[in-house]
C-alpha positions as CSV (number, residue, x, y, z in Angstrom):
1,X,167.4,-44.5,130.9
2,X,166.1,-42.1,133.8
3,X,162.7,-42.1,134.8
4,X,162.5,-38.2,134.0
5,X,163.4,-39.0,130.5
6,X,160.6,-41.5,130.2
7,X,158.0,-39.1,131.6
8,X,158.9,-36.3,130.0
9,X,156.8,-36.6,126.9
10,X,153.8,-37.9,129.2
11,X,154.3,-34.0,131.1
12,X,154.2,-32.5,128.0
13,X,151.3,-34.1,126.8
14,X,149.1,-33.1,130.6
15,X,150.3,-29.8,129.9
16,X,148.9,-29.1,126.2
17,X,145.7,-31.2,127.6
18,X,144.9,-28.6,129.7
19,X,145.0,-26.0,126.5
20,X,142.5,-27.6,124.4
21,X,138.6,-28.9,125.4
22,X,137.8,-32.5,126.9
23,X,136.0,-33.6,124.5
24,X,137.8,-33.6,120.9
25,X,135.3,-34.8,118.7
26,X,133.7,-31.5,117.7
27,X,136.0,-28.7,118.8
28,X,134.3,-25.2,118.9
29,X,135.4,-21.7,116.9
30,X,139.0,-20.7,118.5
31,X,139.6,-24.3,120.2
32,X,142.0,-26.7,118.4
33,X,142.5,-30.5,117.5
34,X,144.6,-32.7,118.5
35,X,146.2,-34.6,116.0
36,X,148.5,-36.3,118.1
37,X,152.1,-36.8,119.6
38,X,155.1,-39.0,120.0
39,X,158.3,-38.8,121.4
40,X,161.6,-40.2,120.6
41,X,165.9,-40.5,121.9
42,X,167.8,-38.4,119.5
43,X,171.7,-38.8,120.4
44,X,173.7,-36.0,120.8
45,X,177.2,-35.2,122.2
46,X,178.2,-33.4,125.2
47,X,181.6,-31.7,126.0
48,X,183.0,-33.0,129.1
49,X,186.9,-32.2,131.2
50,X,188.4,-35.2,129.3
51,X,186.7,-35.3,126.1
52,X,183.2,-35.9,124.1
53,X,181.1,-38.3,125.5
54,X,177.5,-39.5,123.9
55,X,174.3,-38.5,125.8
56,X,170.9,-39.3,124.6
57,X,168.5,-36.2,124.2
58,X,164.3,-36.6,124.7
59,X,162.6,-35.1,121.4
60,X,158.7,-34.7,122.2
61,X,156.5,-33.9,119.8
62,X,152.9,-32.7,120.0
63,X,150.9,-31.8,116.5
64,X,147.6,-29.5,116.8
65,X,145.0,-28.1,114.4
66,X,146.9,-25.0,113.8
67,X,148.1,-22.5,110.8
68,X,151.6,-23.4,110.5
69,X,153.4,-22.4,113.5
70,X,156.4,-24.4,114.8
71,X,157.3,-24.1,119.0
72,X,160.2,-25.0,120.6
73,X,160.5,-25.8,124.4
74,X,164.0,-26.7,126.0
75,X,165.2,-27.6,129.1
76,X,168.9,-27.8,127.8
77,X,170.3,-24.7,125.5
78,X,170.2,-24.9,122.4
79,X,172.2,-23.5,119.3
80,X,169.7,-20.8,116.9
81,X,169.3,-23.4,114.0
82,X,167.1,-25.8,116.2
83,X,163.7,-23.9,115.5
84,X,165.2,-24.1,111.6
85,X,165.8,-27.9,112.2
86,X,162.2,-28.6,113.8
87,X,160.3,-26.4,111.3
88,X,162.6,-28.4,108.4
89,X,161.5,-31.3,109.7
90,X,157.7,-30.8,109.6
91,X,157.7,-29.3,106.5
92,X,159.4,-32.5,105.1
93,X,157.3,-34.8,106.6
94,X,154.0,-33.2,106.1
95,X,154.8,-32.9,102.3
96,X,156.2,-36.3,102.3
97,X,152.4,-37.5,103.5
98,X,150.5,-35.0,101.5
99,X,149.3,-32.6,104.1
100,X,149.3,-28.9,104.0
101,X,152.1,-28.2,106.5
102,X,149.5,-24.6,107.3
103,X,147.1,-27.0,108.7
104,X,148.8,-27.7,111.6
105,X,150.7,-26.3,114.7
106,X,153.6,-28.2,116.4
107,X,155.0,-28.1,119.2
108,X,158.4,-29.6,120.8
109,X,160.1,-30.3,124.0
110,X,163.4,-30.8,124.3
111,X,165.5,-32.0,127.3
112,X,168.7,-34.0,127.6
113,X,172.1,-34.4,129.5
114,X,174.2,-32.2,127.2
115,X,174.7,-28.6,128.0
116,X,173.9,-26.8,124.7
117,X,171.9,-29.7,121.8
118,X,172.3,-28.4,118.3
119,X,169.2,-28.6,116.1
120,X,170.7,-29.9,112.8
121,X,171.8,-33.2,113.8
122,X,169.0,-34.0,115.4
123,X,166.5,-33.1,112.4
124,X,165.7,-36.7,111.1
125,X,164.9,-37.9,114.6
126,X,162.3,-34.8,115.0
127,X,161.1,-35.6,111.0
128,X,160.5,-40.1,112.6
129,X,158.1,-38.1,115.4
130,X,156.8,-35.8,113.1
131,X,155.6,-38.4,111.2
132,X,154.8,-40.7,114.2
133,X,152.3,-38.1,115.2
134,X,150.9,-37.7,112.5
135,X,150.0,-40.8,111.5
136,X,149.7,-43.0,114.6
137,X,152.3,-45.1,113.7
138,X,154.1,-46.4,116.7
139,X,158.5,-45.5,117.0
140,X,160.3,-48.7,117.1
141,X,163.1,-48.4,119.9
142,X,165.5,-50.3,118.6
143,X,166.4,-48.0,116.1
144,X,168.3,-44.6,116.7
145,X,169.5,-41.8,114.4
146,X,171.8,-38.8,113.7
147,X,171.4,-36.3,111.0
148,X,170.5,-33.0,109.4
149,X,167.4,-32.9,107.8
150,X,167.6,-30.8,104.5
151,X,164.3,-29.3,103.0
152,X,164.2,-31.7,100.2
153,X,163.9,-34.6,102.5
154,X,168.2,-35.9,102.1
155,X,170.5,-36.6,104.8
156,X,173.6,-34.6,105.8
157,X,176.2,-35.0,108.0
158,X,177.1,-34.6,111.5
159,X,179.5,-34.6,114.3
160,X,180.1,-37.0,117.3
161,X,179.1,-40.1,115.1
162,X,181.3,-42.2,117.6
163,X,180.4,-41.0,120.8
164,X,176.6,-41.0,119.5
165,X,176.6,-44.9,118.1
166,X,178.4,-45.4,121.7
167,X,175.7,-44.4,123.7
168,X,172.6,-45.5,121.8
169,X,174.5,-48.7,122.2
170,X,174.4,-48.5,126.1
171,X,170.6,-47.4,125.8
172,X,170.2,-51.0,124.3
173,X,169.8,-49.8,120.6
174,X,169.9,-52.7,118.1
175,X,170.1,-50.2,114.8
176,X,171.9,-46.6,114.5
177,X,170.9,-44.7,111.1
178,X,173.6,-42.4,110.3
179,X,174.4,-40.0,107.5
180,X,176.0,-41.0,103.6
181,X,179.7,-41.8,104.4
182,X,179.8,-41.6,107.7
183,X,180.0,-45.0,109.0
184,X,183.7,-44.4,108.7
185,X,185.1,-42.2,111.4
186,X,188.4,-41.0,112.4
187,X,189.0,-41.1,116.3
188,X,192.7,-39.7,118.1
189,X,194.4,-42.2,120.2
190,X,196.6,-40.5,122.6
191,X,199.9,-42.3,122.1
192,X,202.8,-42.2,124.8
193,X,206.7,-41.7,123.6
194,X,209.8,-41.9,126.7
195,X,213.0,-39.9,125.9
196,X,215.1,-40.6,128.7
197,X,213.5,-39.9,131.7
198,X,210.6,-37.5,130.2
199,X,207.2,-38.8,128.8
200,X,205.8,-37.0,125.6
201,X,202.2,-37.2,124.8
202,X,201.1,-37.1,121.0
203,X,197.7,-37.6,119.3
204,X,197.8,-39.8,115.8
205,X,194.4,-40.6,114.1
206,X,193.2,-43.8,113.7
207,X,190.2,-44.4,111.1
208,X,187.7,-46.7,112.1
209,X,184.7,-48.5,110.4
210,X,182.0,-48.3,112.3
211,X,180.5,-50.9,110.6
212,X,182.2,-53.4,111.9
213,X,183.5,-52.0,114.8
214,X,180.1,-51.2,116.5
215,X,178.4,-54.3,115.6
216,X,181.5,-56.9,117.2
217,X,181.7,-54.6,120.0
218,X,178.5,-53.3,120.7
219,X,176.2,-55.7,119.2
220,X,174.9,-52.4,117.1
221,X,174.2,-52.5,113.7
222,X,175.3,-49.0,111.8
223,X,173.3,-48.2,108.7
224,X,173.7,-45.3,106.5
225,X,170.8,-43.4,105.1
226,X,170.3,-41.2,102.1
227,X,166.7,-39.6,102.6
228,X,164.2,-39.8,105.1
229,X,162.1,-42.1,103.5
230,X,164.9,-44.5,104.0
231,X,164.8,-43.8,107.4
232,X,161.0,-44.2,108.0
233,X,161.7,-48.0,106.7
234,X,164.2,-49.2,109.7
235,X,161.3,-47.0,112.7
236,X,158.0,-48.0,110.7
237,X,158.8,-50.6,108.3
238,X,157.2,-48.6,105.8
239,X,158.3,-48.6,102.4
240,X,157.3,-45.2,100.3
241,X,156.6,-46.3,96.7
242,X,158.4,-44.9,94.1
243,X,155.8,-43.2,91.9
244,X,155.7,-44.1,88.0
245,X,157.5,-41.7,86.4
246,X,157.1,-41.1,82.1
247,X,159.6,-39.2,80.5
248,X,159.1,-35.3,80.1
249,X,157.2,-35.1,77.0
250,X,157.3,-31.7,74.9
251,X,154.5,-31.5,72.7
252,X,154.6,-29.9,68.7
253,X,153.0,-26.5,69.9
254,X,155.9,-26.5,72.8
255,X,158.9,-27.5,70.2
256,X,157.5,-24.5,68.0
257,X,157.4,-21.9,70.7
258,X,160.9,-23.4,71.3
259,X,162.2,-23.2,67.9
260,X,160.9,-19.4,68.0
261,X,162.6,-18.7,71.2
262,X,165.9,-20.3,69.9
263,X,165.4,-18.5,66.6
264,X,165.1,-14.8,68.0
265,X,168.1,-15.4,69.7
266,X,170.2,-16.6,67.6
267,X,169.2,-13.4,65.5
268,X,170.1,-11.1,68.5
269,X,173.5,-13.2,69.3
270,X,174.7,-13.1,65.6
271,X,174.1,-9.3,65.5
272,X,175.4,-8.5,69.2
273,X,178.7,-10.6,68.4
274,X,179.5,-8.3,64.6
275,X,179.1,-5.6,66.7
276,X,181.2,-6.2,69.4
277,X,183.5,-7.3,67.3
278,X,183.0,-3.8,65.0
279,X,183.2,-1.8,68.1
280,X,186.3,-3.6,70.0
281,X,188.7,-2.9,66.1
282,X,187.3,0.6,65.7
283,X,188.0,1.7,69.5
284,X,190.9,3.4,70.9
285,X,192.5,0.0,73.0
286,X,195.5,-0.1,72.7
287,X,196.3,-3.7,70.0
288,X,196.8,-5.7,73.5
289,X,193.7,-4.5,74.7
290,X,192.3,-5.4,71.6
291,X,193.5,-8.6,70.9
292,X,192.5,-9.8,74.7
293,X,188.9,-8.6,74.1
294,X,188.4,-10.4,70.4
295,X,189.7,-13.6,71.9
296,X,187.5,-13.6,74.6
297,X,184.5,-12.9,72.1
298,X,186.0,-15.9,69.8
299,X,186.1,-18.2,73.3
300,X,183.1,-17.3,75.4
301,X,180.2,-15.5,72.6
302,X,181.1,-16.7,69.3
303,X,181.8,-20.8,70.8
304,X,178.4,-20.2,72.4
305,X,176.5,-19.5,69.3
306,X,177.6,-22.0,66.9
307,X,177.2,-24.6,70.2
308,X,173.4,-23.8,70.4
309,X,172.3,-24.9,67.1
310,X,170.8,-27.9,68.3
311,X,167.3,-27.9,68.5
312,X,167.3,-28.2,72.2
313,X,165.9,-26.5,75.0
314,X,168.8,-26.2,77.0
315,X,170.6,-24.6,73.8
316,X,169.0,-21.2,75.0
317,X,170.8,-20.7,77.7
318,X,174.2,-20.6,75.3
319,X,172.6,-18.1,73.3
320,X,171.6,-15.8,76.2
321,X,175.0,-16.3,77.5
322,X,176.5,-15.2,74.1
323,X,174.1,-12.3,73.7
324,X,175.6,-10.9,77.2
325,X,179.1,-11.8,76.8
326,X,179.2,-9.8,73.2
327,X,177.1,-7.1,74.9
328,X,179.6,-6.8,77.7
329,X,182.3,-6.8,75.9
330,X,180.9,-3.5,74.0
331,X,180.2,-2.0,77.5
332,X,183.6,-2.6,78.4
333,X,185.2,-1.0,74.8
334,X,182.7,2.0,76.1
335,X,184.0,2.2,79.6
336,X,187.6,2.5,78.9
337,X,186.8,4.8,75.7
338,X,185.2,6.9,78.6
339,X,182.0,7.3,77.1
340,X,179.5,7.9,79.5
341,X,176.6,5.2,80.0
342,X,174.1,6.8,81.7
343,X,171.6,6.3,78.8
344,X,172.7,2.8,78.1
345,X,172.0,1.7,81.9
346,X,168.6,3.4,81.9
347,X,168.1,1.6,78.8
348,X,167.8,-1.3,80.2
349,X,166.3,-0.6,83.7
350,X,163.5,0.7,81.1
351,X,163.5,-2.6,79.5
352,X,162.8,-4.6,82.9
353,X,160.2,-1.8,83.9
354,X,158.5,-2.8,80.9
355,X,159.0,-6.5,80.9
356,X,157.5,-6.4,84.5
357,X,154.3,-4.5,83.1
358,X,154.0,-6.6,79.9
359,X,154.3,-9.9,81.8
360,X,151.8,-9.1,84.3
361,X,149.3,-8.9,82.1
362,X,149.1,-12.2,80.4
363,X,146.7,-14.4,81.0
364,X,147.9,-18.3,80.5
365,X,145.4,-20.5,78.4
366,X,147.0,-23.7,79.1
367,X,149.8,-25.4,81.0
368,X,151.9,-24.8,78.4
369,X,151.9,-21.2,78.4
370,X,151.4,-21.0,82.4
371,X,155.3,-22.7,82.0
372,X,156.0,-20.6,79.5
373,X,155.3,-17.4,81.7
374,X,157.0,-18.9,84.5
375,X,160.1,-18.9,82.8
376,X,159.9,-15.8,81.3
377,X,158.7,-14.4,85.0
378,X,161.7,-16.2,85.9
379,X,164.2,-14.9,83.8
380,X,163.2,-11.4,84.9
381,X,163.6,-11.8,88.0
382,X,167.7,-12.6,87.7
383,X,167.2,-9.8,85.6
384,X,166.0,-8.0,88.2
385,X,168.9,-9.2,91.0
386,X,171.6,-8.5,88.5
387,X,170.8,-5.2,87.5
388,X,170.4,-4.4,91.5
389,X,173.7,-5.9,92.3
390,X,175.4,-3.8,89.5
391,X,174.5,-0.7,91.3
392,X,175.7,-2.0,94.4
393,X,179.3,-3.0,93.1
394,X,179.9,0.1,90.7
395,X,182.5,2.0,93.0
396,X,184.7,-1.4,93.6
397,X,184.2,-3.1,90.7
398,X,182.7,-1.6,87.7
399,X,183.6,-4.5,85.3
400,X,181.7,-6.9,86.9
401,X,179.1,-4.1,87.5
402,X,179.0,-4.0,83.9
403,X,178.9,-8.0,83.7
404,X,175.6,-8.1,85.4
405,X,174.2,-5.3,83.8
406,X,174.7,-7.2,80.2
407,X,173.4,-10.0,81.4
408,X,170.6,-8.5,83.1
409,X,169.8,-6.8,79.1
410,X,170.6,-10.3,77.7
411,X,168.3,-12.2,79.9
412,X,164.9,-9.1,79.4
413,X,165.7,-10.7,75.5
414,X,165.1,-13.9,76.5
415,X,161.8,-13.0,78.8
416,X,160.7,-11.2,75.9
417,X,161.4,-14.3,73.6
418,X,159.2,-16.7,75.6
419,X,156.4,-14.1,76.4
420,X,155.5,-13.6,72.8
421,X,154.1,-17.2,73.1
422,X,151.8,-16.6,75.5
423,X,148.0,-14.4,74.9
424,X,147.6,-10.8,76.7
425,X,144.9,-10.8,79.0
426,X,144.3,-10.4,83.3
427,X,146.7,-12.5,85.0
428,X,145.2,-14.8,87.4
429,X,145.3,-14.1,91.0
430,X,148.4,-16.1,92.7
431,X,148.8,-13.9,96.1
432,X,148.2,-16.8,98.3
433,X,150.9,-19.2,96.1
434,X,153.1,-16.6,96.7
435,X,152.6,-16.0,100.2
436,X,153.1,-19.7,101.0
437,X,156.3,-19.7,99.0
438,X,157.6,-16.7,100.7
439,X,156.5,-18.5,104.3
440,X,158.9,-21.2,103.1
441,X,161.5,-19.4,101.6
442,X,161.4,-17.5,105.4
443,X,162.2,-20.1,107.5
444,X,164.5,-22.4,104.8
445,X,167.1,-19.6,104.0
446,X,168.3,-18.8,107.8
447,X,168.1,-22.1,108.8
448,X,170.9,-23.3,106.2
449,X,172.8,-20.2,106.7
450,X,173.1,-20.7,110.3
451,X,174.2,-24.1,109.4
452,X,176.8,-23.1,107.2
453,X,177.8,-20.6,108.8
454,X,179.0,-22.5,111.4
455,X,180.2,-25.5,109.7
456,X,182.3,-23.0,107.5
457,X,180.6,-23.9,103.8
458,X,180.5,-22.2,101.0
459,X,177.7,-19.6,101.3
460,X,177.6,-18.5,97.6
461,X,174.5,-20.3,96.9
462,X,172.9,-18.9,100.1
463,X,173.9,-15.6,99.9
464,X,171.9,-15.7,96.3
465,X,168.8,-17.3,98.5
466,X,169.1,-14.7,101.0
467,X,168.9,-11.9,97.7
468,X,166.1,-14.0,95.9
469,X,164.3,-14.0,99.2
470,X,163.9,-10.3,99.9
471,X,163.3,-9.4,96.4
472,X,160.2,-11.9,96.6
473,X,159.1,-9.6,99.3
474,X,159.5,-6.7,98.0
475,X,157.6,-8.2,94.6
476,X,154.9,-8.8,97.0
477,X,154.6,-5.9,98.8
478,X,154.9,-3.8,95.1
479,X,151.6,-6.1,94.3
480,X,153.4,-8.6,91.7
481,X,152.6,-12.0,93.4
482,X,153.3,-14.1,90.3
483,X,156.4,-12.7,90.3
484,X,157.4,-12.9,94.1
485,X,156.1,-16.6,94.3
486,X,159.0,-16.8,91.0
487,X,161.6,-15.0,93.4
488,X,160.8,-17.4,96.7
489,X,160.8,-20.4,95.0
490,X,164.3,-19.2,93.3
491,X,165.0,-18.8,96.9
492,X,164.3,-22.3,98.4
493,X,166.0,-23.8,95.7
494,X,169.3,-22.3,96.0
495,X,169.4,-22.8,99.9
496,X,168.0,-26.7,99.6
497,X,171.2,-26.5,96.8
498,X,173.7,-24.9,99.2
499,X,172.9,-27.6,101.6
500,X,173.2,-30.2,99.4
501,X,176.2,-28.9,97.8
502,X,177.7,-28.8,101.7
503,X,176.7,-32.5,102.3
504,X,178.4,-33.7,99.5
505,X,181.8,-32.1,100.7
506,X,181.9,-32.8,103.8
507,X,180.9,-36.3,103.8
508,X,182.8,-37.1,100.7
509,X,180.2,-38.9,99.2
510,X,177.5,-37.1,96.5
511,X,173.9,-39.1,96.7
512,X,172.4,-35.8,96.4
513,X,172.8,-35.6,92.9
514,X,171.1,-38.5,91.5
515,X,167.8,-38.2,94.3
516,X,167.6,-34.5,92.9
517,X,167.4,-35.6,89.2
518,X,165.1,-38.1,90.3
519,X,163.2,-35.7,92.1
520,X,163.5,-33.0,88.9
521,X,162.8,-35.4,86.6
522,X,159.3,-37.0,88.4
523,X,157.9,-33.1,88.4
524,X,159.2,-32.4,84.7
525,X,157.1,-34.9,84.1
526,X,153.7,-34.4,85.8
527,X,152.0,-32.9,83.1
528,X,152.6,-32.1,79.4
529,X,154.9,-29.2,78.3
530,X,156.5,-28.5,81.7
531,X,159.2,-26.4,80.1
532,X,160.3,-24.5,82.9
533,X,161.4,-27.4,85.0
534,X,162.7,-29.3,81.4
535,X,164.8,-25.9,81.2
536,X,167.0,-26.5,84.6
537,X,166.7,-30.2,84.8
538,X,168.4,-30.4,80.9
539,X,170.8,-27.2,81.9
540,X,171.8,-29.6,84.8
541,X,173.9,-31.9,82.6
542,X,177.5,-31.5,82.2
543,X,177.8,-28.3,84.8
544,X,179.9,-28.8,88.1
545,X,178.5,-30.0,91.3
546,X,177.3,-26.9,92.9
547,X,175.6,-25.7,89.6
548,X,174.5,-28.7,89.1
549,X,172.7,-29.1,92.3
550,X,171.3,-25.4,91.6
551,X,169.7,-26.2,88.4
552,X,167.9,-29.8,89.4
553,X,166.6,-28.2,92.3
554,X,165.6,-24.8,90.3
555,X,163.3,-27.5,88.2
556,X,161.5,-28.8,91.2
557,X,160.9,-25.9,92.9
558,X,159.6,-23.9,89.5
559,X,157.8,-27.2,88.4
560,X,155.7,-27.3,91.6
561,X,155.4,-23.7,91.6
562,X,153.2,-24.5,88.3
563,X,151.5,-27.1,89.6
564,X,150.3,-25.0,92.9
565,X,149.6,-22.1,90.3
566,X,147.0,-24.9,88.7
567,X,145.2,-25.8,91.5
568,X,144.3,-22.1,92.0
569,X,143.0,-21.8,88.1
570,X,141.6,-23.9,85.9
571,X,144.0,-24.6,83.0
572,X,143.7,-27.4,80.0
573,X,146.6,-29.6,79.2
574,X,147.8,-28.9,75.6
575,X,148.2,-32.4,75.1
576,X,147.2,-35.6,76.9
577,X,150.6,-37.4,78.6
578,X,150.5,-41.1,77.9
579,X,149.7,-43.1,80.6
580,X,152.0,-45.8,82.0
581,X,152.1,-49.4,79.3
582,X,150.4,-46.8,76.0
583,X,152.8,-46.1,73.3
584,X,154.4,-43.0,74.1
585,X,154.1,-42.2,69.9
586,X,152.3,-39.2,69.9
587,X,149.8,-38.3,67.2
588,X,151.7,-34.9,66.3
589,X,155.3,-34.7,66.3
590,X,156.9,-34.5,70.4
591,X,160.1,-34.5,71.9
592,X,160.9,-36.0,75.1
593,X,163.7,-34.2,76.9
594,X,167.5,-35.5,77.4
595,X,170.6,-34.4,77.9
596,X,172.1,-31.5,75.5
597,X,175.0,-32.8,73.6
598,X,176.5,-29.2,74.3
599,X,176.0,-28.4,77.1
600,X,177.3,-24.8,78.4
601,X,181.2,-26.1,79.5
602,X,182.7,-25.9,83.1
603,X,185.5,-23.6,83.6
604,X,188.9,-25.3,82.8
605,X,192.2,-24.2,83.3
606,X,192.3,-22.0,80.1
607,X,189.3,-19.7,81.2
608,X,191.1,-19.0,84.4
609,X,193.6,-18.0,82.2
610,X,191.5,-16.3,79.7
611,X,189.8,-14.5,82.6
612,X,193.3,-13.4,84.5
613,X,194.7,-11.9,81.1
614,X,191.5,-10.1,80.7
615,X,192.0,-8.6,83.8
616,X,195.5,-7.4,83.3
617,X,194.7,-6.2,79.5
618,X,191.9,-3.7,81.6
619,X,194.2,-2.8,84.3
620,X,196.8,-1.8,81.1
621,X,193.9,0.1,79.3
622,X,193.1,1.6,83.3
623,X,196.5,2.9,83.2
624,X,197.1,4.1,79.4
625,X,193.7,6.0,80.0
626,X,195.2,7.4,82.9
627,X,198.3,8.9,81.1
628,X,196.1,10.0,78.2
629,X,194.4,12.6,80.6
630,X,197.9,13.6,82.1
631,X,198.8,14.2,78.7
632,X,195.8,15.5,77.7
633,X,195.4,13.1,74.7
């Protein structure tokens, strides 16, 4: 290790010195604290003229009284989703120890031998300083590691594991943390074939456990890691505590407003499904047309409703689902019957309008009904994003156009639903909630983007963030706080997902899963009647694996969206939670949470095949409507 490696952090710390007063016990107005610093040898990769070799980067950290603000110094380049990485990083940690991340400025330095050092992999070595910093705890030395640092506090993947666990070995590292599934690497041997007089030169790949390998011929031990707080074990020997956790617990007043909910809708389904129904035999389809339109009412609406008759929380979603499906369906028998929709679209954008108005002023009485307004604020909002993407896609693709804009009507029904159970009144003040959320939501959504983006993931789930994100500003600006903290946190959710969702893939492996139903399930249970993270954490069950991912994380971030929303206003619990060893018999009638026993199926091979002939039965109605008006018929 170079002397100007070793030094480096001392430099930076002379430097910052000179910034802040001499004497740091009683800092005057304008002057900050320092909290402290620490520095540690992330390992990174460089290109060289015969290959990639392993270099080891200097990660300083130095952590200020502050308001939030995240600086990044380099003496290498480095790729745009570094400042994402290092603000990742201290958000994680500071939330890992309790601290308001807006307490605090940090500031790193960043110099190593590689040409251009990308953030990501080096996001759980800037998280072990973070933390070191902040807490005093000395780095242990011996111990090295390579991964991304997702918001939630998991571990993803990187490149260069080899070359990396290669040179930390050389620096005299006794223990290299690495990412779920990649202590098994795939190297190329170059391998050398004679024909005659001629030498060809092939590549073949040769998978190697790393495991074993490193520790017989390096003496290094290779570990994988799952989360951070595994991390902070092997650097600090600290072992986080996993907190007691009850099971969500749904008191009597909850299961009624339930029960409501569920009964209004399955009022609205019944009726919107004999009408489509009505409407799709009386129309002017031709019988394929027809036939092609009932079937996917008796598949997707009617299947729906008679699945949601469980008394269940996550049966509500089937019933919104059927109440759009049978509305789009009669949208659709409209469309090709060329009947104009103007009224029927300003219907609706009426209907959010109003939703909006209604649902700002409500005024919570308990945490039950602050939930309750969540999710209804909630549901308005994808409301809200549908009806805005319908606009958008009308020219291209008006079916899907008219998709969204059903389901935008179906899910103002549900809003309206779960609104009724909570007391008209001012709505408490939440502008500083919401501005935090949308600070997050800022500098969580570009940093997984650029990651992606790069990598080549699937961006569906971001793409949504990115949406989510700039209606929450807009919310804001339009004076609806409540509703763009809703929007933000719908935001970070979706891009922690995406990132999640890209872990699992590329490193074959899916620990993601189980840490975010942990995590969903410790805030579903925090208080009483924490409906709208019971909603997502029981929708969770039985989707796919991005979905699935979307929905756990969608009940963590709108669970401890309520519980920031309580410690701005003073709110009873409708119940008291039982306490860890008391009965967990309640003296009124509860339900605690689990898994649907329907829950709303995955796509199979025979709804790609139900959606593909729908398709074709609308291109053949396109084109018989199209002869019609040659013919004048």
């Amino acid at each position: 290790m170079s002397y100007r490696k070793l030094f480096a952090p001392i430099i930076l710390v002379i430097f910052l010195l000179s910034l802040v007063p001499t004497s740091l016990s009683a800092p005057s107005k304008g002057q900050l604290k320092i909290i402290g610093s620490a520095w540690i040898l992330a390992p990174a990769v460089a290109q060289t003229s015969t290959g990639m070799i392993g270099s080891a980067t200097n990660i300083s950290v130095f952590v200020t009284e502050g308001w939030g603000d995240v600086y990044v110094s380099t003496y290498s380049l480095t790729q745009e989703d570094f400042q994402g990485a290092a603000t990742a990083a201290a958000r994680v940690v500071t939330r890992l120890l309790g601290l308001n991340f807006s307490n605090y400025n940090y500031y790193f330095r960043v110099q190593g031998d590689a040409v251009i050092i990308g953030g990501p992999s080096a996001g759980v070595a800037m998280s072990i300083a973070v933390y070191s910093a902040l807490t005093g705890k000395p780095i242990n030395r011996s111990v090295t590691v390579t991964g991304m640092i997702s918001p939630d506090g998991t571990v993803g993947p990187v490149g260069g594991v080899y070359e990396k666990a290669q040179a930390v070995a050389q620096a005299g590292a006794k223990i290299f943390l690495v990412p779920p599934g990649q202590s098994i690497v795939t190297q190329y041997q170059t391998v050398v074939k004679r024909i005659g007089p001629f030498r060809y030169y092939t590549t073949q790949p040769v998978v190697i456990n790393l495991t074993d390998y490193a520790y017989k011929n390096w003496g290094l031990r290779v570990v994988e890691v799952t989360t951070l707080t595994d991390a902070l074990y092997y650097f600090f020997g600290v072992k986080i505590p996993a907190s007691y956790t009850t099971a969500p617990y749904l008191s009597s007043d909850a299961i009624k407003i339930i029960d409501n909910v569920r009964s209004q809708l399955t009022q609205i389904a019944q009726r919107e499904l004999n009408e489509a129904y009505t409407k799709v035999n009386a129309s002017r389809l031709t019988s394929v047309g027809k036939s092609t339109l009932n079937s996917y009412l008796d598949r997707y609406a009617k299947s729906y409703l008679s699945r949601a008759s469980t008394r269940d929380v996550s049966s509500i979603s089937l019933l919104t689902s059927s109440i759009a499906i049978s509305r789009w369906i009669k949208l659709l028998v409209d469309y090709y019957s060329n009947v104009q929709l103007d009224q029927q679209v300003q219907a609706i954008s009426d209907q959010i309008t109003a939703t909006i108005d209604e649902l700002s002023n409500k005024a919570p009485r308990n945490v039950l009904e602050l939930n309750i307004l969540t999710l209804a604020i909630d549901k308005t909002v994808q409301a809200l994003k549908l009806y805005n993407e319908s606009a958008s896609m009308w020219n291209t693709d008006p079916s899907t156009a008219l998709q969204n804009i059903a389901f935008s009507s179906a899910l103002m029904d549900e809003a309206k639903a779960w609104s009724n159970g909570v007391q008209a009144g001012v709505l408490p003040d939440s502008s500083q909630v919401a501005a935090t959320y949308i600070s997050v939501a800022r500098s969580t959504w570009p940093y997984i983007y650029s990651v992606l983006s790069e990598a080549g993931g699937d961006l569906k789930l971001i793409v949504s963030s990115q949406i989510y994100y700039m209606l929450a500003t807009s919310l804001y600006s339009s004076k609806k706080p409540l509703f763009a903290a809703v929007a933000a946190a719908r935001s970070i959710a979706l891009a922690e997902a995406a990132m999640l969702y890209f872990q699992a893939q590329a490193s074959g492996k899916d620990p993601y899963t189980e840490v975010s139903r942990k995590n969903a399930m410790a805030v579903a249970s925090t208080y009483p009647d924490m409906i709208a993270s019971i909603y997502y954490l029981n929708q969770s069950s039985g989707a796919e694996l991005q979905d699935r991912l979307a929905y756990l994380k969608l009940s963590s971030q709108l669970g401890e969206l309520v519980q920031d929303l309580l410690k701005t206003i003073n709110l009873k619990e409708t119940v008291q939670q039982p306490k860890q060893g008391e009965s967990t018999t309640p003296s009124q009638p509860s339900q605690t949470p689990s898994a649907p026993s329907n829950p709303q199926p995955s796509k199979n091979i025979g709804d790609w095949i139900q959606d593909i002939l729908l398709k074709i039965s609308l291109a053949f109605e396109n084109l018989v409507n199209w002869i019609r008006k040659i013919l004048g018929l």
